[in-house]
C-alpha positions in Angstrom: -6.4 -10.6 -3.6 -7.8 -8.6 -0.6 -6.6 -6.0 1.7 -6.7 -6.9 5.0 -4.7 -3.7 6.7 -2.5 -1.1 6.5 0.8 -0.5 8.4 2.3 2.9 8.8 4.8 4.9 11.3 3.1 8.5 10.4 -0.7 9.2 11.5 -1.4 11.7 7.9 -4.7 12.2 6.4 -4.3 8.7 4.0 -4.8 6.6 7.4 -7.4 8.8 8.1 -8.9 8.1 5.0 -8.4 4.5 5.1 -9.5 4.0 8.6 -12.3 5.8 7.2 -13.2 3.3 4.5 -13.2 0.5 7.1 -9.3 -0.6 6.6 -7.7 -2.1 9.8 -4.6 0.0 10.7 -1.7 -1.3 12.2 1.2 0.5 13.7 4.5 -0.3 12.6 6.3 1.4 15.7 5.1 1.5 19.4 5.9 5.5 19.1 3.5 5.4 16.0 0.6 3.6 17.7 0.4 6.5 20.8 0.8 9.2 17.5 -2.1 7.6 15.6 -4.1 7.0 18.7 -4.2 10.7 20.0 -5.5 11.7 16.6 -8.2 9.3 16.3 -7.2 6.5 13.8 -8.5 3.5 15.7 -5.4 0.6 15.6 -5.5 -2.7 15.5 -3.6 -4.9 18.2 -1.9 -3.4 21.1 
């Protein structure tokens, strides 16, 4: 099994982390995509 992505509605350190690693973060929410965005976690889609 391999991960392919991460979804989450809160922009914390762990996406940073992950994002960091090379995961593809997703947004679960529209709200969470701007929130994740303005703090530098690159998202996938949208």
């Amino acid at each position: 099994m391999e991960l392919v992505g991460i979804a989450d509605v809160v922009s914390d350190y762990r996406l940073q982390v992950a994002s960091g690693h090379g995961l593809t973060i997703h947004a679960a929410r529209p709200a969470a995509h701007a929130a994740m965005r303005a703090v530098g976690i690159a998202v996938a889609g949208g």
